[in-house]
C-alpha positions as a Markdown table, in Angstrom:
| # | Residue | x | y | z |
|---|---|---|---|---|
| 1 | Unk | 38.0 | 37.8 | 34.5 |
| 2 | Unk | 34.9 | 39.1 | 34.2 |
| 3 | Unk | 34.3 | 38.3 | 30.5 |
| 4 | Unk | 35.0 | 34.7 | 31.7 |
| 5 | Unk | 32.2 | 34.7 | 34.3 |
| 6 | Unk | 29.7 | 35.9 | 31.1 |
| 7 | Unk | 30.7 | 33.3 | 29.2 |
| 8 | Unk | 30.3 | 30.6 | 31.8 |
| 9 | Unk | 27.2 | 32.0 | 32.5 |
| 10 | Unk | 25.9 | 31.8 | 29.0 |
| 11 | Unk | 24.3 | 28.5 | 27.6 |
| 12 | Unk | 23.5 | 27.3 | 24.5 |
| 13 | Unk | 19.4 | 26.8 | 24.1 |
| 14 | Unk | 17.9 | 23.6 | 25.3 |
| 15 | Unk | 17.4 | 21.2 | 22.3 |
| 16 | Unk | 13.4 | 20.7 | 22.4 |
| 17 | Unk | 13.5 | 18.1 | 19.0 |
| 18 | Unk | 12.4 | 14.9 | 20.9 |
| 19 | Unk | 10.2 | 16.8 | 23.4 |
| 20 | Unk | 6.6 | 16.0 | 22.1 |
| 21 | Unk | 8.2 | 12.7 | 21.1 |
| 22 | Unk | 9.2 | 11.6 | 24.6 |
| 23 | Unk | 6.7 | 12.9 | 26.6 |
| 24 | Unk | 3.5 | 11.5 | 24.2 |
| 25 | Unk | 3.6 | 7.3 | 23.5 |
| 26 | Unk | 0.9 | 7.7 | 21.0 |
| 27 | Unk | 2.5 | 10.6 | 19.5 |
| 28 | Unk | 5.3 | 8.6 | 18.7 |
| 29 | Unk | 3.0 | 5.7 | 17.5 |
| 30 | Unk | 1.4 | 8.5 | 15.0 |
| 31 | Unk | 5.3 | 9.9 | 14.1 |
| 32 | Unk | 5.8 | 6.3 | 13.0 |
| 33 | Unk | 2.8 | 5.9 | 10.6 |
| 34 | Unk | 3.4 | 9.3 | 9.0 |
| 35 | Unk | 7.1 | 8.4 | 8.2 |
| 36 | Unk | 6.4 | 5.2 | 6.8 |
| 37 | Unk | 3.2 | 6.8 | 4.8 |
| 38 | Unk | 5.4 | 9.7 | 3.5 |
| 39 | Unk | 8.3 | 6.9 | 2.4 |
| 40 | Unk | 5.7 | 5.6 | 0.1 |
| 41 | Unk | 4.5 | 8.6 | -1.5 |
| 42 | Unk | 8.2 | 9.6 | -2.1 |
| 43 | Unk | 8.8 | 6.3 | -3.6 |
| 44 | Unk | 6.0 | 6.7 | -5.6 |
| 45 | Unk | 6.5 | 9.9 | -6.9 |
| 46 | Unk | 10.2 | 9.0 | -7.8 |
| 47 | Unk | 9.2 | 5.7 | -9.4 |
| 48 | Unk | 6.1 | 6.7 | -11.5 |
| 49 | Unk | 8.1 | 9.9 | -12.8 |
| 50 | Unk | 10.5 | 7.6 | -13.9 |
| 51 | Unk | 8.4 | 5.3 | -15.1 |
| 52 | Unk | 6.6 | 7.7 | -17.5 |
| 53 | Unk | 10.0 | 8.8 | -18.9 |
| 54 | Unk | 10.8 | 5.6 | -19.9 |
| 55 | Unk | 7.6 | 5.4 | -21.3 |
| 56 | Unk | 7.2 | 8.4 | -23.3 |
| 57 | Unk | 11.3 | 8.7 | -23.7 |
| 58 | Unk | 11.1 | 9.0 | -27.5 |
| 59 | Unk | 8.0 | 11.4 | -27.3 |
| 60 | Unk | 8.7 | 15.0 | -27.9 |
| 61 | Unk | 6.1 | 15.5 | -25.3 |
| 62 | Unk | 8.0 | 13.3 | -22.5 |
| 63 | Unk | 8.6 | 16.6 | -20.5 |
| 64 | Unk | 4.6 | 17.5 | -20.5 |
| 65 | Unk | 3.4 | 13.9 | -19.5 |
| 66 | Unk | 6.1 | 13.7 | -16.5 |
| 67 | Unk | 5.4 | 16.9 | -15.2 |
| 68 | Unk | 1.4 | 16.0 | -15.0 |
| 69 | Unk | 1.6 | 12.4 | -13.9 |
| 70 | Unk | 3.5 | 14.4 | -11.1 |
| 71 | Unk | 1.1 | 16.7 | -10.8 |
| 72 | Unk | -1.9 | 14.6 | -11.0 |
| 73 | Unk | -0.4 | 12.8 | -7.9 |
| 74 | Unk | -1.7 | 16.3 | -6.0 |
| 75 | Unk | -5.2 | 17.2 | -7.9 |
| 76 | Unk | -6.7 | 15.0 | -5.6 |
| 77 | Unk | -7.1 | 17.2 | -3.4 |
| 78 | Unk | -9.2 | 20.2 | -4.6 |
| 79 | Unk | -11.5 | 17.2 | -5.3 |
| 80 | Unk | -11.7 | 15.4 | -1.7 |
| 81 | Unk | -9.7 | 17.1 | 0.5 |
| 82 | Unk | -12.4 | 19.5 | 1.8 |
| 83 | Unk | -14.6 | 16.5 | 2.0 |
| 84 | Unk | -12.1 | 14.2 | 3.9 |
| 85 | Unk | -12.0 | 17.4 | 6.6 |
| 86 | Unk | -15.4 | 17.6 | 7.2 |
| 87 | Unk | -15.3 | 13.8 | 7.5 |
| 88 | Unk | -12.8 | 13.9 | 9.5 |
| 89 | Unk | -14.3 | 16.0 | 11.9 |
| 90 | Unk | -17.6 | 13.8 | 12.2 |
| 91 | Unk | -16.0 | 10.6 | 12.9 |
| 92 | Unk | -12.9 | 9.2 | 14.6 |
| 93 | Unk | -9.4 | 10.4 | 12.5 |
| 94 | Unk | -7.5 | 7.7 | 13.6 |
| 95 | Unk | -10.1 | 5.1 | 11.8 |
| 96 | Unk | -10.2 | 6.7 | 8.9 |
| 97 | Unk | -6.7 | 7.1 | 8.3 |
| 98 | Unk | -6.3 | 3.2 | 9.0 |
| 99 | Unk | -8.6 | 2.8 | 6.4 |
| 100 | Unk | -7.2 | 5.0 | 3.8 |
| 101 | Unk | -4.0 | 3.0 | 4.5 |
| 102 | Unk | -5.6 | -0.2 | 3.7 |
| 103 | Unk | -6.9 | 1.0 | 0.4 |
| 104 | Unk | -3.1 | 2.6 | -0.4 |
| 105 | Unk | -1.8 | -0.8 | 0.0 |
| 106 | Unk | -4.3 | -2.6 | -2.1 |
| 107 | Unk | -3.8 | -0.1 | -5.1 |
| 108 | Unk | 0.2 | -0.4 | -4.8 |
| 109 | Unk | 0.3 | -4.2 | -5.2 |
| 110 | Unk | -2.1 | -4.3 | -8.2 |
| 111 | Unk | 0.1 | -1.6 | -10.0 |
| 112 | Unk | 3.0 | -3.7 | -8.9 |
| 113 | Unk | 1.4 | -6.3 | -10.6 |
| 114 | Unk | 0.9 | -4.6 | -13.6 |
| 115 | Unk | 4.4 | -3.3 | -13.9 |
| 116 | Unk | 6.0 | -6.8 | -13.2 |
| 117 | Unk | 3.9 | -8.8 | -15.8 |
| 118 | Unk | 4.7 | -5.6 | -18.4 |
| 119 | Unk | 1.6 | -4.9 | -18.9 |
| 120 | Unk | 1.2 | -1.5 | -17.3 |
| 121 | Unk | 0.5 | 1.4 | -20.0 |
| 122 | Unk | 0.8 | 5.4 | -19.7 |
| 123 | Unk | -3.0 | 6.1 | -18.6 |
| 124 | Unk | -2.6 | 3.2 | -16.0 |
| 125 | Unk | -0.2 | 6.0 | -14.6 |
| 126 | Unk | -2.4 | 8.2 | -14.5 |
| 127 | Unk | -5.2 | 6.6 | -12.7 |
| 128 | Unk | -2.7 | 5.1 | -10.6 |
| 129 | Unk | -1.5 | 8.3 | -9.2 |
| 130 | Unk | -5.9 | 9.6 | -9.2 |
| 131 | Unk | -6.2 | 6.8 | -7.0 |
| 132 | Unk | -3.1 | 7.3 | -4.5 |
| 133 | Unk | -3.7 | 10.5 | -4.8 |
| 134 | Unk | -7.5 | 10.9 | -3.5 |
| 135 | Unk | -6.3 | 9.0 | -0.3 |
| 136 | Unk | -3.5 | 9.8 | 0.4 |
| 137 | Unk | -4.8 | 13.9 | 1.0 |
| 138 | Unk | -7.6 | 13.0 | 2.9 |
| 139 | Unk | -4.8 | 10.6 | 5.1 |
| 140 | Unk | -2.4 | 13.7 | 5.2 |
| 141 | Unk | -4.9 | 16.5 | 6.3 |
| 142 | Unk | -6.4 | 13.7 | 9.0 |
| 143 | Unk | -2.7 | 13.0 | 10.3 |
| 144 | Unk | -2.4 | 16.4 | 10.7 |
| 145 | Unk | -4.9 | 17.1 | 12.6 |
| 146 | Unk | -4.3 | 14.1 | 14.7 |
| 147 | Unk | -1.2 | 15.7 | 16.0 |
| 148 | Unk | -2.9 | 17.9 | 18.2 |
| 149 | Unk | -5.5 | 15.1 | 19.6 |
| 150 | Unk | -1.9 | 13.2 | 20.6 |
| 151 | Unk | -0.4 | 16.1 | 22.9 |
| 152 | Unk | -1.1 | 18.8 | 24.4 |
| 153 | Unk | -1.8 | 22.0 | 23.1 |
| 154 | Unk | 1.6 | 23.8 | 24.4 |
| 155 | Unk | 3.4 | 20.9 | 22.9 |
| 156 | Unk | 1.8 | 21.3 | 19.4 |
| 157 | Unk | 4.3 | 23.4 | 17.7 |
| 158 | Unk | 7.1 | 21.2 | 18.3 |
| 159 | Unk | 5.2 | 18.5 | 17.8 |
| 160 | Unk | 4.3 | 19.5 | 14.2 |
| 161 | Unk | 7.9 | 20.5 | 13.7 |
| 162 | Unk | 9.0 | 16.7 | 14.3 |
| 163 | Unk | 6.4 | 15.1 | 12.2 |
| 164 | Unk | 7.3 | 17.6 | 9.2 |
| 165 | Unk | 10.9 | 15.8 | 9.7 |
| 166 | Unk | 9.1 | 12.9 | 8.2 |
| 167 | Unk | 8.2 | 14.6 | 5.4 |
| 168 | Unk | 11.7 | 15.7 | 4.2 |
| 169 | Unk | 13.1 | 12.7 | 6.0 |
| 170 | Unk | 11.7 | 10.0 | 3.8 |
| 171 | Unk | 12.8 | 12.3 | 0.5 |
| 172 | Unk | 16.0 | 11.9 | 1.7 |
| 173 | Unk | 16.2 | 8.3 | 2.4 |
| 174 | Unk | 13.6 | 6.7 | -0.1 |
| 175 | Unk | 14.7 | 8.4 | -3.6 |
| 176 | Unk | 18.5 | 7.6 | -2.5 |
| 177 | Unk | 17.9 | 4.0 | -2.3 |
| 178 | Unk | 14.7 | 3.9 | -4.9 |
| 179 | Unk | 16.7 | 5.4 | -7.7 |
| 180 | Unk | 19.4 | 2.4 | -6.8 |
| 181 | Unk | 16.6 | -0.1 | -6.8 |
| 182 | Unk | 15.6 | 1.3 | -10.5 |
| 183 | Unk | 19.0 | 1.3 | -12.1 |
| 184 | Unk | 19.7 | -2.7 | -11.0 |
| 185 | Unk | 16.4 | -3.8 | -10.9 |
| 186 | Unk | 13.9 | -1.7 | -12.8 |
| 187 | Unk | 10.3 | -0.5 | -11.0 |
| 188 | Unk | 8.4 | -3.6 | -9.7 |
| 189 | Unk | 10.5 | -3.4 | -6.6 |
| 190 | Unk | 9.8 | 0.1 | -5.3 |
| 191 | Unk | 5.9 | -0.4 | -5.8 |
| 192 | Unk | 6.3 | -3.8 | -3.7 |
| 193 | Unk | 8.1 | -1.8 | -1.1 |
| 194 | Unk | 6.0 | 1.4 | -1.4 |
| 195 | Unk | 3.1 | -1.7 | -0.2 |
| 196 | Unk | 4.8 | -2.9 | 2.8 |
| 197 | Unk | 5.5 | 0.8 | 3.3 |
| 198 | Unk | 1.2 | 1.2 | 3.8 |
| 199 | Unk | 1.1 | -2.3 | 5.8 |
| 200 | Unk | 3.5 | -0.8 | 8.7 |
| 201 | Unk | 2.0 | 2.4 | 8.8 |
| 202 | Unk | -1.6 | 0.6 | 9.6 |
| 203 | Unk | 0.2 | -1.6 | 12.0 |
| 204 | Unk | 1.5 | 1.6 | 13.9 |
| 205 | Unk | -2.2 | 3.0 | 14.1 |
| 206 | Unk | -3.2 | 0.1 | 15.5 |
| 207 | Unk | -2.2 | 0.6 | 19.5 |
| 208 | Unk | -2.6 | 4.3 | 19.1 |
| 209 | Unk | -5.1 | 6.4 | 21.6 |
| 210 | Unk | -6.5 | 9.9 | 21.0 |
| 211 | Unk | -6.4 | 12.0 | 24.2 |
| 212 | Unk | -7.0 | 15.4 | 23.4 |
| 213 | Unk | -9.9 | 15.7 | 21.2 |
| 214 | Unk | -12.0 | 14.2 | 18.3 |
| 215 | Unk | -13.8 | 12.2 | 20.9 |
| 216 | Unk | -17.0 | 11.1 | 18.8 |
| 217 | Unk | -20.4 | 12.0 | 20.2 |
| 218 | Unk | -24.1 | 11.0 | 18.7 |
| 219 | Unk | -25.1 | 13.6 | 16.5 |
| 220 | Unk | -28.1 | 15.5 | 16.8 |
| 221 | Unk | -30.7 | 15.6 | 14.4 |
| 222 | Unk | -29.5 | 18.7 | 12.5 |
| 223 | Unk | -26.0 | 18.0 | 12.8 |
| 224 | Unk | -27.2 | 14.9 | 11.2 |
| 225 | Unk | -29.1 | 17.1 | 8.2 |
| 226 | Unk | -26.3 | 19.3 | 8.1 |
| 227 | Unk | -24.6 | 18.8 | 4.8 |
| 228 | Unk | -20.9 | 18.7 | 4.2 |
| 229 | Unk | -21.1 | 22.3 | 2.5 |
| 230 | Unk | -22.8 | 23.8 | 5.2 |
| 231 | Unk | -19.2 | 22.1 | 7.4 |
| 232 | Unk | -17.0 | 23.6 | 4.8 |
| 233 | Unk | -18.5 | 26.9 | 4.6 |
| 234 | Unk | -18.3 | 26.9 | 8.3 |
| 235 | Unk | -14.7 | 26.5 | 7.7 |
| 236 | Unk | -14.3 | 29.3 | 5.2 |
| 237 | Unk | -16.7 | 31.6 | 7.7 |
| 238 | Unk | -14.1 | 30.7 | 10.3 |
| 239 | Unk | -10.8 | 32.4 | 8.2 |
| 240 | Unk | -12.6 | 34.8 | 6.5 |
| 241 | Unk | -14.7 | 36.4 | 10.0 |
| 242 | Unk | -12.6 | 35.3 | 12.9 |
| 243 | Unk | -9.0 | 34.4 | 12.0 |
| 244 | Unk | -8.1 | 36.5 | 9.3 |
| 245 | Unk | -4.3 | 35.6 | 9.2 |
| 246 | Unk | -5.3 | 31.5 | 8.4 |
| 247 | Unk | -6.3 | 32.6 | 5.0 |
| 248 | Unk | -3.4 | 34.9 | 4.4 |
| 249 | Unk | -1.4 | 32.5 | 5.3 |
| 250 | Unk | -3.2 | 30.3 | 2.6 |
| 251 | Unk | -2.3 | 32.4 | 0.4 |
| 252 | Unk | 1.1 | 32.5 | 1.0 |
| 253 | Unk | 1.3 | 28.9 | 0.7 |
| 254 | Unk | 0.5 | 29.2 | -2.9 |
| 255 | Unk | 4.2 | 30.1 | -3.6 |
| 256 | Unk | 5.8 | 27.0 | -2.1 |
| 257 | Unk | 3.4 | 24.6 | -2.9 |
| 258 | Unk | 2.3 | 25.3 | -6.1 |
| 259 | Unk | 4.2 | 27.8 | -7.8 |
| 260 | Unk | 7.5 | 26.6 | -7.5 |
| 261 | Unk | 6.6 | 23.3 | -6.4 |
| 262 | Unk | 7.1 | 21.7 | -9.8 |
| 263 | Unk | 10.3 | 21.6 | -10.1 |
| 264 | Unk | 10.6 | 18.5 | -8.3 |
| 265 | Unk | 8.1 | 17.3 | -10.4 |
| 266 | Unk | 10.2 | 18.1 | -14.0 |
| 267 | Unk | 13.7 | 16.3 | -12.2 |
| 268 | Unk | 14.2 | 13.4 | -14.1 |
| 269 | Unk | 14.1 | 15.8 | -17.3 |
| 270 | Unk | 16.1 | 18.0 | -15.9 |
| 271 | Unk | 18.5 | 15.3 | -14.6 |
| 272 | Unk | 18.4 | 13.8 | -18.5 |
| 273 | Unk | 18.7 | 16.4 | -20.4 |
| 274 | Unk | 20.6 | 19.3 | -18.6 |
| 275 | Unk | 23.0 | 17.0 | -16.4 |
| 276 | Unk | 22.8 | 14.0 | -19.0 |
| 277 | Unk | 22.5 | 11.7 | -16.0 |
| 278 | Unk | 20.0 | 8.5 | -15.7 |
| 279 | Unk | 17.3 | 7.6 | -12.5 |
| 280 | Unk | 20.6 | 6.9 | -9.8 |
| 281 | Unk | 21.1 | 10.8 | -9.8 |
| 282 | Unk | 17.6 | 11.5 | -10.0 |
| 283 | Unk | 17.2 | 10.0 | -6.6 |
| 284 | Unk | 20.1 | 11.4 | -5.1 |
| 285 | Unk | 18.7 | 15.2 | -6.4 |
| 286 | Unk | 15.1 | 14.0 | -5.1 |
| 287 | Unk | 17.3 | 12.7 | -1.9 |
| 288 | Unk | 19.0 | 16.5 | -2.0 |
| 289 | Unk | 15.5 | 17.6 | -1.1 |
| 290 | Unk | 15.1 | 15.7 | 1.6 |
| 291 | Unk | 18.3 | 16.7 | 3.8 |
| 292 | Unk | 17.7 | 20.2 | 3.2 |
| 293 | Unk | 14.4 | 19.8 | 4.1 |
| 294 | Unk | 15.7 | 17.4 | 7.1 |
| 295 | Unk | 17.7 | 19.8 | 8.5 |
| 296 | Unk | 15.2 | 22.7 | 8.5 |
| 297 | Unk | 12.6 | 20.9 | 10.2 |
| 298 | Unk | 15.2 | 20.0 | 13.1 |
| 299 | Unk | 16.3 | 23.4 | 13.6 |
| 300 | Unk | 13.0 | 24.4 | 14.0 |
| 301 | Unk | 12.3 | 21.3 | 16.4 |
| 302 | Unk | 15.2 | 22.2 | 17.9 |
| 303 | Unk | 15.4 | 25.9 | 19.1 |
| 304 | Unk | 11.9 | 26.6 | 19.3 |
| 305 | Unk | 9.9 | 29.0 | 17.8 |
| 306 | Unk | 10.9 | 32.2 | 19.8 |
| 307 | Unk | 10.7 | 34.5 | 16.6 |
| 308 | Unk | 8.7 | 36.5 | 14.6 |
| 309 | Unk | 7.2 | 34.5 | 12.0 |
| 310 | Unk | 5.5 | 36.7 | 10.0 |
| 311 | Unk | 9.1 | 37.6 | 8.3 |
| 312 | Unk | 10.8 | 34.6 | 8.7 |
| 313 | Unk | 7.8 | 32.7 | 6.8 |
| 314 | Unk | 8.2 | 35.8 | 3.9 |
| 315 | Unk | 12.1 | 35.4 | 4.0 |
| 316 | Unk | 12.1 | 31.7 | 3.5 |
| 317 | Unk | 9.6 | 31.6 | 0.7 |
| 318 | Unk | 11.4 | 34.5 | -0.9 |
| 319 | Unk | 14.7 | 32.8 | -0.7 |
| 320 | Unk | 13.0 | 29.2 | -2.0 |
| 321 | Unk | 11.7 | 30.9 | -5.0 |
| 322 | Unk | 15.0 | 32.8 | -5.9 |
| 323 | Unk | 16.9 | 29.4 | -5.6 |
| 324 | Unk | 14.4 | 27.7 | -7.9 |
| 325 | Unk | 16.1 | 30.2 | -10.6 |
| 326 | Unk | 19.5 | 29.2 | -9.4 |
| 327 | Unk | 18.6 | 25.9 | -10.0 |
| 328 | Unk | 17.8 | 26.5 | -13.5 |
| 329 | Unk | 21.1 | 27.2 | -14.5 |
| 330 | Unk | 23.3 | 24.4 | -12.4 |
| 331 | Unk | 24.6 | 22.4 | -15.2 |
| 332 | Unk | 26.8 | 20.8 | -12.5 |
| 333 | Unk | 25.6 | 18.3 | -10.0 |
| 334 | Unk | 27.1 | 19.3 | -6.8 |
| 335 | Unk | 26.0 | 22.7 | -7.5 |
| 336 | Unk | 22.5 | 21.3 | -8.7 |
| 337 | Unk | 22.9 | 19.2 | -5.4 |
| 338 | Unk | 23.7 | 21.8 | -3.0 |
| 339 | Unk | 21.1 | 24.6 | -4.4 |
| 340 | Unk | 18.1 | 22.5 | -4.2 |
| 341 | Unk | 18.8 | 21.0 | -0.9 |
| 342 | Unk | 19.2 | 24.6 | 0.2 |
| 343 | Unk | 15.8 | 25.3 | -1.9 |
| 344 | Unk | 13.8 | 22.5 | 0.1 |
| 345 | Unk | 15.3 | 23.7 | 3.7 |
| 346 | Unk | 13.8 | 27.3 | 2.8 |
| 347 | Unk | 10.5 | 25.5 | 1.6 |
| 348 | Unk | 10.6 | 23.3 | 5.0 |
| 349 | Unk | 10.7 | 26.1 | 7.2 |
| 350 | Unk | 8.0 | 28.1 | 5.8 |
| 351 | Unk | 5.7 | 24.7 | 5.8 |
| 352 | Unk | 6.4 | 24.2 | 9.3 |
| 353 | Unk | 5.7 | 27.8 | 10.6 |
| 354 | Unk | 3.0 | 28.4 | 8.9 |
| 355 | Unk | 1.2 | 25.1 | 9.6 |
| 356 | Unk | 2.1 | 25.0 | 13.2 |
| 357 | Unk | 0.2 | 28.6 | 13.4 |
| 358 | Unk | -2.9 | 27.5 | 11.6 |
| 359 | Unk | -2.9 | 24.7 | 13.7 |
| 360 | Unk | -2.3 | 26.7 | 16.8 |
| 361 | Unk | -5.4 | 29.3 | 15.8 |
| 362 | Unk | -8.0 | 26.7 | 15.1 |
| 363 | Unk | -10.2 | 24.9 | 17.3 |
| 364 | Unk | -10.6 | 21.3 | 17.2 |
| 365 | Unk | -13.3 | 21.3 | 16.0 |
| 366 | Unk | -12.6 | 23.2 | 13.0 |
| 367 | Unk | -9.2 | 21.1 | 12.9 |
| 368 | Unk | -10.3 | 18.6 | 10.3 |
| 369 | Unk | -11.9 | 21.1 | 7.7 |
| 370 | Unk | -9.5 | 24.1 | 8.4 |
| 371 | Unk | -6.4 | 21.9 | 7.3 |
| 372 | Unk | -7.8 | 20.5 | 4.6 |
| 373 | Unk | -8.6 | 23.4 | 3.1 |
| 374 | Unk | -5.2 | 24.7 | 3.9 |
| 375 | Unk | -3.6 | 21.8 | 2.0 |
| 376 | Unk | -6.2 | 22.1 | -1.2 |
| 377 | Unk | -4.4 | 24.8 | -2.7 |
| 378 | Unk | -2.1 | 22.4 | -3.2 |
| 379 | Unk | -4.5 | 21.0 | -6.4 |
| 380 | Unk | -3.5 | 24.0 | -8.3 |
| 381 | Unk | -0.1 | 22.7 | -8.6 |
| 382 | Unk | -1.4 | 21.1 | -11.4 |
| 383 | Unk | -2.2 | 24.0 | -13.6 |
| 384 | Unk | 2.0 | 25.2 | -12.8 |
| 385 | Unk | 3.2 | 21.8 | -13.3 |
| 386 | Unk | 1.4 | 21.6 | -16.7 |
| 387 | Unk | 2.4 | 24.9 | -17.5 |
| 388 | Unk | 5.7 | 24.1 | -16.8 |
| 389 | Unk | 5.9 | 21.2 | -18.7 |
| 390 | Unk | 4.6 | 23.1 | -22.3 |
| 391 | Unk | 7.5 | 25.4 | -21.5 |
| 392 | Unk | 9.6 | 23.0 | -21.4 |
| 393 | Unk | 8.6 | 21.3 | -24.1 |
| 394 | Unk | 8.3 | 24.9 | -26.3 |
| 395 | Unk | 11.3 | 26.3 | -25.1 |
| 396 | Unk | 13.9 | 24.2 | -22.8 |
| 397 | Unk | 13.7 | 22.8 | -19.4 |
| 398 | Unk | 16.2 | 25.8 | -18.1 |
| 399 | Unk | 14.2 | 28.4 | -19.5 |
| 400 | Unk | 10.8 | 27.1 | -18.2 |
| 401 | Unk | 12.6 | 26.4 | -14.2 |
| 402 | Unk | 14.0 | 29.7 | -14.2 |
| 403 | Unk | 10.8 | 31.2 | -15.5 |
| 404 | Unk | 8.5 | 29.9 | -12.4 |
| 405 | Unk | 10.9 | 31.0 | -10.3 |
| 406 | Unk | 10.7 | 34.7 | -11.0 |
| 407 | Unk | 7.0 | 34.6 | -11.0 |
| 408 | Unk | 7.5 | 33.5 | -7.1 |
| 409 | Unk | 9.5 | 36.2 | -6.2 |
| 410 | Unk | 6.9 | 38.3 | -8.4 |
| 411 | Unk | 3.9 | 37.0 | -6.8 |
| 412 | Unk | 5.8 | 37.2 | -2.7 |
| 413 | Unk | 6.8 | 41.0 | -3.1 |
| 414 | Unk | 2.7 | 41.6 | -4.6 |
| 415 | Unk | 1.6 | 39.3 | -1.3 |
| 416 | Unk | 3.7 | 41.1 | 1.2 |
| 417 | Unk | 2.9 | 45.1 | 0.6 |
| 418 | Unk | -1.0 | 44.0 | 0.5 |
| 419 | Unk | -0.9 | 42.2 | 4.0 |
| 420 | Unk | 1.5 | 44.6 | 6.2 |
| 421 | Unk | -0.4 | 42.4 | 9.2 |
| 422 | Unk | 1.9 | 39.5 | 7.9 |
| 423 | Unk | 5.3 | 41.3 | 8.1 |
| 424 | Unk | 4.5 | 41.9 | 11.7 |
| 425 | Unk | 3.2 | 38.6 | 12.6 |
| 426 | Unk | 5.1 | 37.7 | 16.0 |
């Protein structure tokens, strides 16, 4: 009897995933715009990998120039994502996304153009993906920071965790369909769609109102002078002197993000030459990614963040980089399937912790400049991405995944005994 009493006493955790979303309309209007922004660069990255396969499909180098067209996607932003941060802390975020949208949209119908009338050629991919590329950071580090100018500051982490959804969400929906759309009707459509994609995402910005923050004020005369180096060093100054655990958290992110981040770069060669499958199940792999990643983001959303985050953020990159060499090896697709949707859910919930934290320890008016330089490590991808793809090409594409993945889990246990303050982050 009284073990019945204990259990009707006991209740299962409130669900918190629509919190930020119901209680913030221009939160929602922001959620919106970042879904239909992240559909495009999924669509994007899906279609122009494929693309360049086609392309360079009877090139012994095929696996080298579809790993850096995928990794040229993310240069970008070592080049202007500091820059976008301090602008975005100068002049009204919302603004300058919409403008970055507008540009996007104009730079996806002239490649669709070129694609349709057949005269698009391999280094039109690559300045294609320049171009998208140098927006679309300095629109993802300003859309981040938005977040917290759209709610309130104790509704910021689960906030953060519902706009990451979008992130994972769109993987999952746009490569399913996009790899469908290539197979029956080759890769005009997707770039028209990946336009209209940018058009609704401005139309969402539209109505949307900044309450908490980045109100723009007249500059002084030496704010004025100040140049943008003297903004980013204020940044740096700011991680380095008075929030230490930012930049050992920026650290961290290496391992995700750029480390083992290529391998989702190198999937339609893996998908052609290790599953012997065509662009279909390359988007439902890609679309793999985005359920795992899906369903870690609403877990987090969900319960909370009543945990200590220092290890779960080291668990979950340890456990993405050791499925990364699981991957390697999956020479069926239902395992391939279930082992990188399990990989992306492990990525997902380290991206979400960590950012909601650095979001949660700087000021707004650091916001701006201290996430883009959190997200400019993400450049470097481009060095592993290459370097993946010469491995490929030298040795085999099982080799070369299996390869990045032990210098992950290499790299995590170095990370981990130098910062003991990390293991106890609460």
């Amino acid at each position: 009897m009284k073990s019945l009493r204990r259990i009707k006493r006991w209740k299962l955790p409130r669900l918190q995933v629509a919190d930020a979303w119901d209680q913030y309309p221009n939160y929602r209007l922001l959620w919106a715009s970042n879904f239909c922004a992240h559909g495009a660069m999924w669509l994007q990255l899906l279609t122009v990998g494929w693309l360049v396969q086609d392309m360079t499909g009877g090139s012994g180098s095929n696996s080298l120039h579809v790993v850096t067209v995928g990794g040229l996607s993310v240069l970008p932003v070592l080049l202007v994502g500091p820059w976008g941060g301090v602008l975005g802390d100068r002049v009204d975020r919302r603004k300058l996304v919409m403008g970055t949208y507008v540009l996007m949209g104009i730079g996806a119908a002239l490649f669709s153009a070129l694609v349709f009338l057949d005269i698009a050629v391999l280094w039109h991919a690559y300045i294609y993906v320049l171009y998208q590329g140098s927006l679309t950071w300095v629109s993802f580090n300003i859309r981040m920071a938005l977040i917290a100018n759209t709610v309130t500051t104790e509704y910021i982490p689960n906030a953060f965790a519902t706009v990451v959804i979008t992130v994972p969400g769109t993987r999952l929906v746009m490569p399913f369909f996009g790899g469908l759309l290539i197979a029956h009707f080759g890769f005009t459509s997707n770039f028209i769609i990946e336009t209209v994609l940018y058009a609704i995402a401005l139309v969402a910005m539209i109505p949307m109102k900044t309450n908490f923050g980045n109100t723009v004020t007249p500059h002084t005369e030496g704010s004025v002078l100040k140049s943008a180096w003297q903004d980013i060093y204020e940044g740096f100054q700011y991680m380095w002197r008075d929030e230490r655990m930012i930049f050992t958290l920026i650290l961290l992110t290496l391992i995700p993000n750029v480390i083992i981040h290529p391998v989702l770069f190198i999937l339609p060669v893996f998908t052609s030459e290790v599953l012997g499958m065509g662009a279909d199940v390359g988007g439902y792999l890609l679309a793999a990614t985005g359920l795992g990643g899906v369903i870690g983001a609403l877990v987090l959303a969900s319960l909370g963040f009543g945990f200590k985050k220092g290890p779960l953020c080291l668990f979950s990159v340890l456990t993405a980089s050791a499925l990364v060499m699981a991957f390697a090896y999956s020479q069926w697709l239902v395992v391939a399937i279930i082992v990188i949707g399990v990989f992306s859910f492990s990525q997902t919930v380290f991206r979400t912790v960590s950012g909601a934290l650095i979001q949660l320890l700087t000021p707004d008016h650091l916001r701006g400049r201290i996430t883009s330089l959190h997200s400019s490590v993400n450049g470097y991808v481009v060095a592993s991405g290459i370097l993946l793809g010469y491995l490929a090409t030298i040795v085999d594409v099982k080799l070369a995944i299996f390869t990045i993945g032990g210098i992950g889990v290499f790299c995590l246990v170095c990370l981990s005994i130098m910062s003991p303050s990390l293991r106890k982050l609460s």
